[in-house]
Backbone as a chain_set.jsonl record, in Angstrom:
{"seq": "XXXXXXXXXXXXXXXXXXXXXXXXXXXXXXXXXXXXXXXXXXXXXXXXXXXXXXXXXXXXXXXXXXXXXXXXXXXXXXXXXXXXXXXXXXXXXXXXXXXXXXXXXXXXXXXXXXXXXXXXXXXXXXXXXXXXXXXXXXXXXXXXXXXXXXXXXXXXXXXXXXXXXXXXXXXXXXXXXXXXXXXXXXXX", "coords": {"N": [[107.321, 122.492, 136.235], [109.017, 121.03, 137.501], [107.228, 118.362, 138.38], [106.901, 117.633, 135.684], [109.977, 117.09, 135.215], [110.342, 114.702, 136.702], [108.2, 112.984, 135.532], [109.215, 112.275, 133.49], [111.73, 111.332, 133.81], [110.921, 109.11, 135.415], [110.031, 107.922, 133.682], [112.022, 107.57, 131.867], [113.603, 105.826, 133.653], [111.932, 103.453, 133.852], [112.183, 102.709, 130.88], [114.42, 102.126, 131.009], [114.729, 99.96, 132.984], [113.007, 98.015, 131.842], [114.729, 97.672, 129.293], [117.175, 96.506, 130.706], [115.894, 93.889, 132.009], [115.182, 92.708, 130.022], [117.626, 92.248, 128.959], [118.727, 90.801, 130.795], [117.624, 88.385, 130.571], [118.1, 87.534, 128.389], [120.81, 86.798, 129.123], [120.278, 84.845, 130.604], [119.322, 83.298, 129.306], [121.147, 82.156, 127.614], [122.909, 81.411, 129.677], [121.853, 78.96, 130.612], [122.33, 77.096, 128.57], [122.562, 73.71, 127.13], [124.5, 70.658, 126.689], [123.707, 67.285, 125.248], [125.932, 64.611, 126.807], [128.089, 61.669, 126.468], [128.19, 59.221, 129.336], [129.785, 56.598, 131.009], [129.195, 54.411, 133.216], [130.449, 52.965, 136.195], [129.764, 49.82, 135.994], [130.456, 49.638, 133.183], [128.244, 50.454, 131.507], [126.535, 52.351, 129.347], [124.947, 56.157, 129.391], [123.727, 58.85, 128.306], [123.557, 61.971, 129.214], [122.527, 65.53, 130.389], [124.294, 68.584, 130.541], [125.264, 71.666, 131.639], [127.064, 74.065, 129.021], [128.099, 76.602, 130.173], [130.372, 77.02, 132.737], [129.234, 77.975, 135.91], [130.671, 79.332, 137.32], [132.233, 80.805, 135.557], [130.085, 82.099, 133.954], [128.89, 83.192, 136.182], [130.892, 85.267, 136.957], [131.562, 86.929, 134.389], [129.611, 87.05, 132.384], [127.084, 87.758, 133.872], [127.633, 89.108, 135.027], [128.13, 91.409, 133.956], [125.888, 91.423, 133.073], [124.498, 92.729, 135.16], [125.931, 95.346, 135.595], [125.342, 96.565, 133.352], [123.675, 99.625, 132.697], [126.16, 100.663, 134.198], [127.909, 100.901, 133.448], [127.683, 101.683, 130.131], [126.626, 104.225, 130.887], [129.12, 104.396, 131.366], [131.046, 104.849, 129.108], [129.474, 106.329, 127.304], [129.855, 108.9, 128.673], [132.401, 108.734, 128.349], [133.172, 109.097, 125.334], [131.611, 111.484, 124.837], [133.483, 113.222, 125.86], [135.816, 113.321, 124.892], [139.108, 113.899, 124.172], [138.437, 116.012, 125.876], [138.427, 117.02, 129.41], [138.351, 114.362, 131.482], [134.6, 113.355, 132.836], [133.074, 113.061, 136.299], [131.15, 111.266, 136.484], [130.604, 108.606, 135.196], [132.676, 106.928, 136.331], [132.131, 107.551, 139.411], [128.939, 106.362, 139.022], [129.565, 103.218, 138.707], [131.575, 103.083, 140.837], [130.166, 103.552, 142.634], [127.823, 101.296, 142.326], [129.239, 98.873, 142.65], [130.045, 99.223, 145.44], [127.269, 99.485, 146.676], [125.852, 96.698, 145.931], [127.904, 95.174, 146.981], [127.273, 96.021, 149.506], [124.61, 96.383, 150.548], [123.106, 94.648, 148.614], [123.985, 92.369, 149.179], [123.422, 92.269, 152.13], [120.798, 92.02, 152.343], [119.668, 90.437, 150.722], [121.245, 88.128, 152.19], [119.41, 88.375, 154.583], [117.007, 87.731, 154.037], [116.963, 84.938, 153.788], [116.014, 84.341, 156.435], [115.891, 81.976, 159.409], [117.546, 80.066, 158.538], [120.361, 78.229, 158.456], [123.628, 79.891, 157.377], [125.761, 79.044, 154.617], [128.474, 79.069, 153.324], [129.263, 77.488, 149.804], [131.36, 77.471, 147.842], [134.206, 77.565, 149.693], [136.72, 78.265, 147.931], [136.266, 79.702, 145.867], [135.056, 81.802, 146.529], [136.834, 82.9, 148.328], [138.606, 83.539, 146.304], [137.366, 85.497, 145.159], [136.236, 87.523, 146.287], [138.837, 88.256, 147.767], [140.454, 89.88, 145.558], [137.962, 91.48, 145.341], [138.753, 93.179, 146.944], [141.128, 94.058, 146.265], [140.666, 94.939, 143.835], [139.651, 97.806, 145.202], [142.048, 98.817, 146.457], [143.653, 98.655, 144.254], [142.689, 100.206, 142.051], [142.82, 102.842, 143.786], [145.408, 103.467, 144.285], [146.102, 103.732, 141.189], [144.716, 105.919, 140.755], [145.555, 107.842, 142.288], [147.406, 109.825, 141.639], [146.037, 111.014, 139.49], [145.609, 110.504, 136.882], [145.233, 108.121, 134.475], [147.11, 105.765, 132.752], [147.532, 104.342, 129.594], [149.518, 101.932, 129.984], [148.347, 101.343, 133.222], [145.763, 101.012, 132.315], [145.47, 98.963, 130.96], [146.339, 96.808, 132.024], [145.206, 96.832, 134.26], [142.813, 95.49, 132.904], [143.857, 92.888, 132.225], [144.055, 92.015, 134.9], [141.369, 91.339, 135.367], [140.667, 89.115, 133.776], [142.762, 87.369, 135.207], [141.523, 87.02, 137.658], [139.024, 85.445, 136.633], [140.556, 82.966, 135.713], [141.719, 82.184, 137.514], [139.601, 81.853, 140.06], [138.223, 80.055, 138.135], [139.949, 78.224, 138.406], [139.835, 77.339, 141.264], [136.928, 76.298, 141.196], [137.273, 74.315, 139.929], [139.279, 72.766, 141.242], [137.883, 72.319, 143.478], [135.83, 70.468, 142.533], [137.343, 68.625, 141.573], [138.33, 67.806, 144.154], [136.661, 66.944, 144.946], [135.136, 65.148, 143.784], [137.656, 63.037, 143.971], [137.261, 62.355, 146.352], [134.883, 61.154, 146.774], [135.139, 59.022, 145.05], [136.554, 57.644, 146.988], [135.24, 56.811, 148.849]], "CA": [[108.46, 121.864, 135.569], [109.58, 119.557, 138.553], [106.845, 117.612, 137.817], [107.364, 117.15, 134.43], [110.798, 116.32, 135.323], [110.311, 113.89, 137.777], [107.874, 111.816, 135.359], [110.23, 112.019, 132.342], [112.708, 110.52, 134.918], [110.261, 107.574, 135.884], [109.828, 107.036, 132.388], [113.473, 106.576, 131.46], [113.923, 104.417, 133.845], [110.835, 102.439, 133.319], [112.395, 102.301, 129.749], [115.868, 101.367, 131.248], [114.266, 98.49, 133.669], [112.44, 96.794, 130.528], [115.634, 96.701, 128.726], [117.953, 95.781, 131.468], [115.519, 92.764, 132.086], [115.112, 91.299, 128.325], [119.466, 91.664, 128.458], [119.493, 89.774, 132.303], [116.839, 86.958, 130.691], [118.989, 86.989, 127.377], [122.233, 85.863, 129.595], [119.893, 83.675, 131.328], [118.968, 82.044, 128.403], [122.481, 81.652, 127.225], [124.066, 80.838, 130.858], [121.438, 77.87, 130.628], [122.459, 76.331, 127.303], [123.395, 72.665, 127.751], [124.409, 69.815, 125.641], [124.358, 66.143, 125.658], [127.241, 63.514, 127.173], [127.484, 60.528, 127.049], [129.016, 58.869, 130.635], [129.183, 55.382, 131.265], [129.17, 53.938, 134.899], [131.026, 51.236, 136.635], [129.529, 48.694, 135.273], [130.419, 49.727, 131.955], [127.275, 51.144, 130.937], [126.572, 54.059, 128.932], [124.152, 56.942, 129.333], [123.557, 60.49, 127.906], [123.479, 62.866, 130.449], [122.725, 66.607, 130.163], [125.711, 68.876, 130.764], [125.38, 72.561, 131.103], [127.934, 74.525, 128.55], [129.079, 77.544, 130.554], [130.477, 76.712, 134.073], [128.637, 78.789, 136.354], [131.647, 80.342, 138.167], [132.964, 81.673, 134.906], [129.167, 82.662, 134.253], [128.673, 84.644, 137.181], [131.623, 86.304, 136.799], [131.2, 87.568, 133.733], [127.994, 87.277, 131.901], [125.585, 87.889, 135.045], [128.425, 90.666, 136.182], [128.157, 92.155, 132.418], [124.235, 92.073, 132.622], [123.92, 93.594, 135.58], [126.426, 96.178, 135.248], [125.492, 96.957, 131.739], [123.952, 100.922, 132.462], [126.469, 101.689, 134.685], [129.254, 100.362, 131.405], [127.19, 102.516, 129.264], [126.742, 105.523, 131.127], [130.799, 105.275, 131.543], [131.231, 105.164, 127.744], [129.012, 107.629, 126.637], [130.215, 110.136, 129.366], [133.905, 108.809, 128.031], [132.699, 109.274, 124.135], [131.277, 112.753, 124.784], [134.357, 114.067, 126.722], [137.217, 112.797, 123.862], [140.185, 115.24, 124.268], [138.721, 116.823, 127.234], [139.095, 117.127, 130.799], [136.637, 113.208, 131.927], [133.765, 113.79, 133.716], [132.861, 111.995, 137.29], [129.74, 110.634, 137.036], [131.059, 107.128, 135.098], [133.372, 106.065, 138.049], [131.213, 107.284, 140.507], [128.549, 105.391, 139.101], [130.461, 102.101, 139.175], [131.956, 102.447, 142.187], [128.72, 103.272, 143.905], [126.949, 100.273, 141.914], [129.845, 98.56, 143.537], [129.748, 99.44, 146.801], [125.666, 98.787, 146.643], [125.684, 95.618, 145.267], [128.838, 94.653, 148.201], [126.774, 95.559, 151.229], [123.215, 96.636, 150.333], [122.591, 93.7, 148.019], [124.819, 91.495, 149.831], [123.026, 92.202, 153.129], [119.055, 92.047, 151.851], [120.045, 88.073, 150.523], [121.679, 87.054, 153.656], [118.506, 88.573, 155.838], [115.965, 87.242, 153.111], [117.31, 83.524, 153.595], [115.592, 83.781, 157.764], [116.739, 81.582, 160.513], [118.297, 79.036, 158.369], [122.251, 78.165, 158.904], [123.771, 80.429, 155.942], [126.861, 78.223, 154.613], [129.083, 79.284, 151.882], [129.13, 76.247, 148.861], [132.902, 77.14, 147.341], [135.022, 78.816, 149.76], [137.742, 78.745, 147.195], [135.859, 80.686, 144.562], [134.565, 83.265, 147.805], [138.164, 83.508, 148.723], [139.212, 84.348, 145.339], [136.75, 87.135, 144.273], [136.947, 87.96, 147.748], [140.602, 89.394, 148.228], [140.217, 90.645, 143.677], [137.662, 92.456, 144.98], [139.591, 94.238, 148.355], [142.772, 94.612, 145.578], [140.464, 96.189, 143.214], [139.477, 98.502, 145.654], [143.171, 98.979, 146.612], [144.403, 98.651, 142.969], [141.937, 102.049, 141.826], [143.168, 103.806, 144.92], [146.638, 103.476, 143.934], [145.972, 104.234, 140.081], [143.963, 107.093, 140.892], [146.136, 108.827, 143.447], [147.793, 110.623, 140.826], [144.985, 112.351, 138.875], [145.977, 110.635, 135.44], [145.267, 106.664, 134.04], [147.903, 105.669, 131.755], [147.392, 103.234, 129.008], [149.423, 100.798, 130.669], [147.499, 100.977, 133.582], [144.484, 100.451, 131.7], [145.446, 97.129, 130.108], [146.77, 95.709, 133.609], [143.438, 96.603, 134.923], [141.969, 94.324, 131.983], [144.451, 91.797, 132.378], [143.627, 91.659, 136.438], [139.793, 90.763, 135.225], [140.96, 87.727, 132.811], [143.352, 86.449, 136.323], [140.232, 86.581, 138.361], [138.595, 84.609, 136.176], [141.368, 82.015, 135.508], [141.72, 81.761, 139.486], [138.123, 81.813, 140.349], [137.88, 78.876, 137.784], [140.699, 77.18, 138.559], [139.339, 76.88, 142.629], [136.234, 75.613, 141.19], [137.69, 72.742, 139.128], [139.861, 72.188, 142.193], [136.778, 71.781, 144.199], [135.149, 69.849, 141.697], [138.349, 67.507, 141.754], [138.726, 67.051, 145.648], [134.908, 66.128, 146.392], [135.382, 63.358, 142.911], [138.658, 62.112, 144.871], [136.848, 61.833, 148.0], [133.857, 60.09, 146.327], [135.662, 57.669, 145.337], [137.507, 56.881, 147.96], [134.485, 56.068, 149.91]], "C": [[108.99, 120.674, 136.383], [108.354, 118.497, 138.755], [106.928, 117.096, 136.284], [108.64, 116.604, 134.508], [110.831, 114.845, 135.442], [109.706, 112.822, 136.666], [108.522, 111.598, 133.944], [111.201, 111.092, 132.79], [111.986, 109.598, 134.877], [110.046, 107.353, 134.489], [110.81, 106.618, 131.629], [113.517, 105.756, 132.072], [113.367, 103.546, 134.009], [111.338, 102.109, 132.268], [113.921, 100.947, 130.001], [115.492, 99.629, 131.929], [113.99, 97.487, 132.884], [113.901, 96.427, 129.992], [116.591, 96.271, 129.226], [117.569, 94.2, 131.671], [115.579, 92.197, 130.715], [116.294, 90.988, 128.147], [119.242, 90.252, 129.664], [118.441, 88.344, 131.591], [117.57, 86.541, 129.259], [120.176, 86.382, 127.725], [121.532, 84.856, 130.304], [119.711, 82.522, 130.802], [120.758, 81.625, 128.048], [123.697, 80.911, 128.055], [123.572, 78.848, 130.926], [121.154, 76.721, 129.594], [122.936, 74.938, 128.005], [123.658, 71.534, 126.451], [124.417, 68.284, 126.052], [125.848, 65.286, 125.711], [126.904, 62.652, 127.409], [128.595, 59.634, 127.921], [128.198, 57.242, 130.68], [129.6, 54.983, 132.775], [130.27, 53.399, 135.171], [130.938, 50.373, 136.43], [130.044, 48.908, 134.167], [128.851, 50.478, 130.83], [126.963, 52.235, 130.835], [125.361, 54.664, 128.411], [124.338, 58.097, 128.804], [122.998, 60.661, 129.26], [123.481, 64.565, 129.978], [123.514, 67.719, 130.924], [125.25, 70.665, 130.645], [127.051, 72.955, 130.437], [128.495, 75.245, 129.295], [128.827, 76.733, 131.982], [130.083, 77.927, 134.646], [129.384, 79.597, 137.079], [131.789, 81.222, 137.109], [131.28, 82.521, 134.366], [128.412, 83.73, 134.962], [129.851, 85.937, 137.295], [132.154, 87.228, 135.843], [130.036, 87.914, 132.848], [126.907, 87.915, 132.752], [126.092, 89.385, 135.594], [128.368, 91.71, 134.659], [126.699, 92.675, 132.28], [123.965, 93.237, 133.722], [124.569, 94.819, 136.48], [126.151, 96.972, 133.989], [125.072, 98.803, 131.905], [124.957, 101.441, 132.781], [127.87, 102.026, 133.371], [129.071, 101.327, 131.029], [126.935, 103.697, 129.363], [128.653, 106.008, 130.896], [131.63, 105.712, 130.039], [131.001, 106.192, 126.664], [129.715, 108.92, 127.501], [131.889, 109.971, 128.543], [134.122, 109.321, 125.988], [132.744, 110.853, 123.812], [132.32, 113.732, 125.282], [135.888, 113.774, 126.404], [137.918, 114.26, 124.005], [139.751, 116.201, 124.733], [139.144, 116.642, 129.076], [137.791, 115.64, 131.065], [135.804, 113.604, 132.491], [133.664, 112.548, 134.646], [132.064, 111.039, 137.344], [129.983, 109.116, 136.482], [131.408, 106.707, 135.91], [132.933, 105.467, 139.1], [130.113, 106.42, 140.131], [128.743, 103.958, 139.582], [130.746, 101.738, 140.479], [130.727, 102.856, 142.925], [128.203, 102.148, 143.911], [127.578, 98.971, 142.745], [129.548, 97.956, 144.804], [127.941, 99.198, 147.077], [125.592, 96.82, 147.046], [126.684, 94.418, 146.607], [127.72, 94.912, 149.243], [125.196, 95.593, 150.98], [122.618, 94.976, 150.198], [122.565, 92.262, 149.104], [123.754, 91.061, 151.408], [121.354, 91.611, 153.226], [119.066, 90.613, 151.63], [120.37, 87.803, 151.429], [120.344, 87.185, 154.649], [117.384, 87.818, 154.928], [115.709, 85.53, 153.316], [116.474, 83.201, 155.068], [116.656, 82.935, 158.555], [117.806, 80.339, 159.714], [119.877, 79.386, 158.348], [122.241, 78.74, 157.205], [124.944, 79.434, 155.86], [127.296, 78.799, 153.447], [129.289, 78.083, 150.845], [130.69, 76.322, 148.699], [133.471, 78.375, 147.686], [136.292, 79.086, 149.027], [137.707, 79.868, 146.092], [135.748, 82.002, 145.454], [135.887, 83.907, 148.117], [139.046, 84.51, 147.403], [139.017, 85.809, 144.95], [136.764, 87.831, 145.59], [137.821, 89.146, 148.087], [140.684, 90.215, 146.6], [139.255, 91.677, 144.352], [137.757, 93.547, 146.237], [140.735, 94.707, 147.086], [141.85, 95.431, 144.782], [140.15, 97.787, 143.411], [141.038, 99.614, 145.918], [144.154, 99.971, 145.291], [143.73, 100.455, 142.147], [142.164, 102.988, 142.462], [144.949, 104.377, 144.271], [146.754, 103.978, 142.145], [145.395, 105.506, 139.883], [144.783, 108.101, 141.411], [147.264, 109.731, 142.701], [147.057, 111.475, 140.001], [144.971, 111.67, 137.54], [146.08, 108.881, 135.745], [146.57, 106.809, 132.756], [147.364, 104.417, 131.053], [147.649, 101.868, 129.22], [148.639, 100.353, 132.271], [146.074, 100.212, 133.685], [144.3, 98.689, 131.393], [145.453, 96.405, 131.426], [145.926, 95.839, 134.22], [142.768, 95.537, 134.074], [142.465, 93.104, 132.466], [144.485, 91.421, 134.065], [142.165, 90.73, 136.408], [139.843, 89.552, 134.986], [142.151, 86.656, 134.357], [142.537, 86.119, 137.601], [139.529, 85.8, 137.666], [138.903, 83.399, 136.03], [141.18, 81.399, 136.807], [141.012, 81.255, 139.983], [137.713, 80.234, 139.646], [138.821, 77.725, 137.934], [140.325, 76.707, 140.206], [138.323, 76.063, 142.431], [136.517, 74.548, 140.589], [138.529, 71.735, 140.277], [138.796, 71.354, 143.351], [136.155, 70.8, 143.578], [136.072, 68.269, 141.636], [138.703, 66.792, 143.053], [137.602, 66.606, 145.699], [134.867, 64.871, 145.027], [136.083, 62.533, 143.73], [138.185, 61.365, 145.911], [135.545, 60.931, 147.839], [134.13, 58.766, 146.034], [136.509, 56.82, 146.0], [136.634, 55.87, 149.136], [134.192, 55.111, 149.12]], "O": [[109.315, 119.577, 135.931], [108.72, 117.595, 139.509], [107.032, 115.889, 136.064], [108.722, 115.535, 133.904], [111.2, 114.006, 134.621], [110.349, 111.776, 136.585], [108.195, 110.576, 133.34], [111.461, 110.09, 132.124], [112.422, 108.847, 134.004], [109.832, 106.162, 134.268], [110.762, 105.648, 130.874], [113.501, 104.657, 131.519], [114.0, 102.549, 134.358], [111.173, 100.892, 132.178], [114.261, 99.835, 129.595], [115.855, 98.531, 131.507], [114.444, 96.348, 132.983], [114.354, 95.288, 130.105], [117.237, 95.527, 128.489], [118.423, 93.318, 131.586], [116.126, 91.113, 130.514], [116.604, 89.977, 127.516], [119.515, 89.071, 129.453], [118.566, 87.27, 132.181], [117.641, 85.347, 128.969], [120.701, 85.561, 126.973], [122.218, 83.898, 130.662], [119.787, 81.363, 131.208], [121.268, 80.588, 128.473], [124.705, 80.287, 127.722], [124.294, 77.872, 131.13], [120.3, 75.834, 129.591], [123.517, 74.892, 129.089], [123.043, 71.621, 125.389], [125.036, 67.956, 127.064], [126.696, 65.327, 124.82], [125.959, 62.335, 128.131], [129.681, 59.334, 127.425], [127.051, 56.815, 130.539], [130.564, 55.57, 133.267], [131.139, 53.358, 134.3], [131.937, 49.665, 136.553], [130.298, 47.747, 133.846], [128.785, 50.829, 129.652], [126.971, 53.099, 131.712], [124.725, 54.223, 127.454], [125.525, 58.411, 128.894], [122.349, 59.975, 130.049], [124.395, 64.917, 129.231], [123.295, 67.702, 132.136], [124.879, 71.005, 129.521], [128.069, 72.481, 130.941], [129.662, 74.881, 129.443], [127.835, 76.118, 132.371], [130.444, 78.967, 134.095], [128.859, 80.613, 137.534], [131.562, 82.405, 137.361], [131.379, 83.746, 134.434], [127.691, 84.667, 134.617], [129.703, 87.119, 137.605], [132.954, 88.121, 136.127], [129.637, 89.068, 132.692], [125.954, 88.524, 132.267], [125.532, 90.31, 136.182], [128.708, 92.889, 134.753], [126.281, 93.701, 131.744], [123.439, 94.322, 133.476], [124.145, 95.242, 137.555], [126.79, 97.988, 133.716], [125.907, 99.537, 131.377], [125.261, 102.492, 132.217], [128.407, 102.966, 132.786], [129.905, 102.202, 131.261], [126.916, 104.43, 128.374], [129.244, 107.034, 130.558], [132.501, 106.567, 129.878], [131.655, 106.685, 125.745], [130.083, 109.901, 126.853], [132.492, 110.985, 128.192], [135.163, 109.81, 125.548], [133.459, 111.429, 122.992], [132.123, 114.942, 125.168], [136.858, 113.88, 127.155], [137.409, 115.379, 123.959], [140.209, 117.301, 124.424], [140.131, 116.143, 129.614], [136.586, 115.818, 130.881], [136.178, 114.68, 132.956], [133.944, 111.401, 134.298], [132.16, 110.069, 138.095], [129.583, 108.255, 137.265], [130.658, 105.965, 136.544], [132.952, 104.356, 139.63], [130.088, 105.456, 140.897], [128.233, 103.522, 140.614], [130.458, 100.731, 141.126], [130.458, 102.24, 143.956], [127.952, 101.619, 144.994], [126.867, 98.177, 143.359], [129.09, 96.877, 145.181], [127.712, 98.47, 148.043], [125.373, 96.107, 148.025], [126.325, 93.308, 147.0], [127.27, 93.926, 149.827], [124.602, 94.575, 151.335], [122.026, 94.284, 151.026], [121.693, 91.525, 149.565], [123.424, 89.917, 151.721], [120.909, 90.883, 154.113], [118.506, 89.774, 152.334], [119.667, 86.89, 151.862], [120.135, 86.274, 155.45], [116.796, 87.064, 155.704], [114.649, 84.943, 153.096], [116.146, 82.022, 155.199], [117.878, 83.057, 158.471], [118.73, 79.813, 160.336], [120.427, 80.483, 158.252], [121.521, 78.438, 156.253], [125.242, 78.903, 156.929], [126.483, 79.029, 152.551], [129.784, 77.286, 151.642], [131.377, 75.464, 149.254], [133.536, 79.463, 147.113], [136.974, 80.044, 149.391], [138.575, 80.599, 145.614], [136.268, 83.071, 145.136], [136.079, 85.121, 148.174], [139.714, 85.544, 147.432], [139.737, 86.756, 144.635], [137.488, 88.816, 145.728], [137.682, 90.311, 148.46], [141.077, 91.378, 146.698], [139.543, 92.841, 144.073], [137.007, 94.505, 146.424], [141.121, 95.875, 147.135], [142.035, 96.645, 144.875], [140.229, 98.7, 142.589], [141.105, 100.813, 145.65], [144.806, 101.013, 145.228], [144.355, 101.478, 141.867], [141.852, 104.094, 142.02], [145.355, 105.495, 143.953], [147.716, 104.718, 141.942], [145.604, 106.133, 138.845], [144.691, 109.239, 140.952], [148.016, 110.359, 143.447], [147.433, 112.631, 139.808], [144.201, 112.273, 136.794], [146.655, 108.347, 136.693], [146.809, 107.797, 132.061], [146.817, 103.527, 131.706], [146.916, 100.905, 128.994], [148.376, 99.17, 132.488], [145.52, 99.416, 134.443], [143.499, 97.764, 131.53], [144.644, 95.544, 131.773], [145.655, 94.89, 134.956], [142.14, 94.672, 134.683], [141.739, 92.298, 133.047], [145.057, 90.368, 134.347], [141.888, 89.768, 137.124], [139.245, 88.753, 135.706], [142.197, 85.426, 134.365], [142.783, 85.21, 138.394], [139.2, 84.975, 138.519], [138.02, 82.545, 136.115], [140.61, 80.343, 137.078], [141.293, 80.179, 140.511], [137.096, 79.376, 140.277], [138.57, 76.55, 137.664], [140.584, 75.519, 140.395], [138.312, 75.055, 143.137], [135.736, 73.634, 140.855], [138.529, 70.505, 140.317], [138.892, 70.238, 143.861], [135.821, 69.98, 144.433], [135.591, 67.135, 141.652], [139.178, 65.662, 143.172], [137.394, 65.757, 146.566], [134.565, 63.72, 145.341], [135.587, 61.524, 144.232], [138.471, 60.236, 146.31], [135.226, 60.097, 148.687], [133.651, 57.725, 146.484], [137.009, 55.726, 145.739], [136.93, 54.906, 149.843], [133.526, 54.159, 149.525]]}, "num_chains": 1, "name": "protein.A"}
C-alpha cells in the first residue's frame, strides 16, 4: 500500500506541476502584453515606441504572487469550503505560511547564491523597502489577529485592504523612482 501511495502522490503532483506551469506561462503571457506610443524627442520628432501595459512592480506583486501561490489559495479554500459551520482546519494557514516562510529564505537564498561572485545590488530600494517592512507587519499583523483563537470579519477586510496599500505604496516608490532618475536625466 505505501507504494501505491507514494506513486499516487507523485502523480498528483506531477498533475499539479503541469497545471501550475500553463497558469505561471498564462500570467507570463499577460504580464508581457504591450502596446504602441507614440513619443517624440527634442527635436520634435515623433516615434512609436513599444510600451509594456502592466507595470512590473504592480505585476509582481500580484499576478506572479497569485500564480505562484495559487495551490496553496486553493488548498485554503477548499479546506475553508469543506469545514463551513465547523471548527477550520490547520493545514490552509500552515500551508501559506510555510510557502511563505520558504519562498522568504529558501528561495530567497538559492537566487542570491545562484547569481556567483558578482556584486549583488538591489535595482529599487524603495519598492524593497516597501514590501520589505508589509511583509515583517504581515508577519506581526497575523500574530496579533491570531492571538485570540477567532478572525472577525472586520479583521478580514483590513487584512484585504492592507494588500491593496501595499500595492498603492509599492507603486507609488516605483513611479517615484521612475520620476527622480527622469529629473536627474535631464538635468545632465
Amino acid at each position: 500500500m505505501a507504494t501505491f501511495y507514494g506513486l499516487t502522490l507523485a502523480y498528483l503532483f506531477l498533475g499539479i506541476s503541469i497545471i501550475a506551469d500553463i497558469f505561471m506561462e498564462a500570467i507570463e503571457v499577460i504580464c508581457s502584453k504591450t502596446k504602441q506610443v507614440k513619443v517624440s524627442d527634442k527635436e520634435g520628432k515623433e516615434f512609436t515606441v513599444e510600451m509594456p501595459i502592466w507595470n512590473p512592480t504592480i505585476a509582481n506583486l500580484t499576478l506572479m504572487a497569485l500564480g505562484s501561490s495559487a495551490p496553496e489559495i486553493l488548498l485554503s479554500i477548499i479546506e475553508t469550503l469543506n469545514t463551513l459551520d465547523k471548527t477550520p482546519g490547520e493545514l490552509g494557514p500552515f500551508a501559506i505560511v510555510g510557502s511563505a516562510a520558504f519562498n522568504l529564505l529558501a528561495i530567497s537564498g538559492v537566487c542570491i547564491l545562484s547569481v556567483g561572485e558578482v556584486p549583488k545590488k538591489i535595482f529599487d530600494l524603495g519598492v524593497f523597502a516597501v514590501t520589505s517592512i508589509f511583509s515583517l507587519f504581515a508577519y506581526v499583523w497575523m500574530n496579533a489577529v491570531l492571538s485570540d483563537g477567532e478572525i472577525t470579519v472586520q479583521e478580514a477586510w483590513l487584512t484585504l485592504a492592507f494588500f491593496f496599500i501595499l500595492v498603492i505604496l509599492a507603486f507609488a516608490a516605483d513611479r517615484f523612482k521612475a520620476w527622480s532618475e527622469n529629473k536627474r536625466m535631464s538635468q545632465e
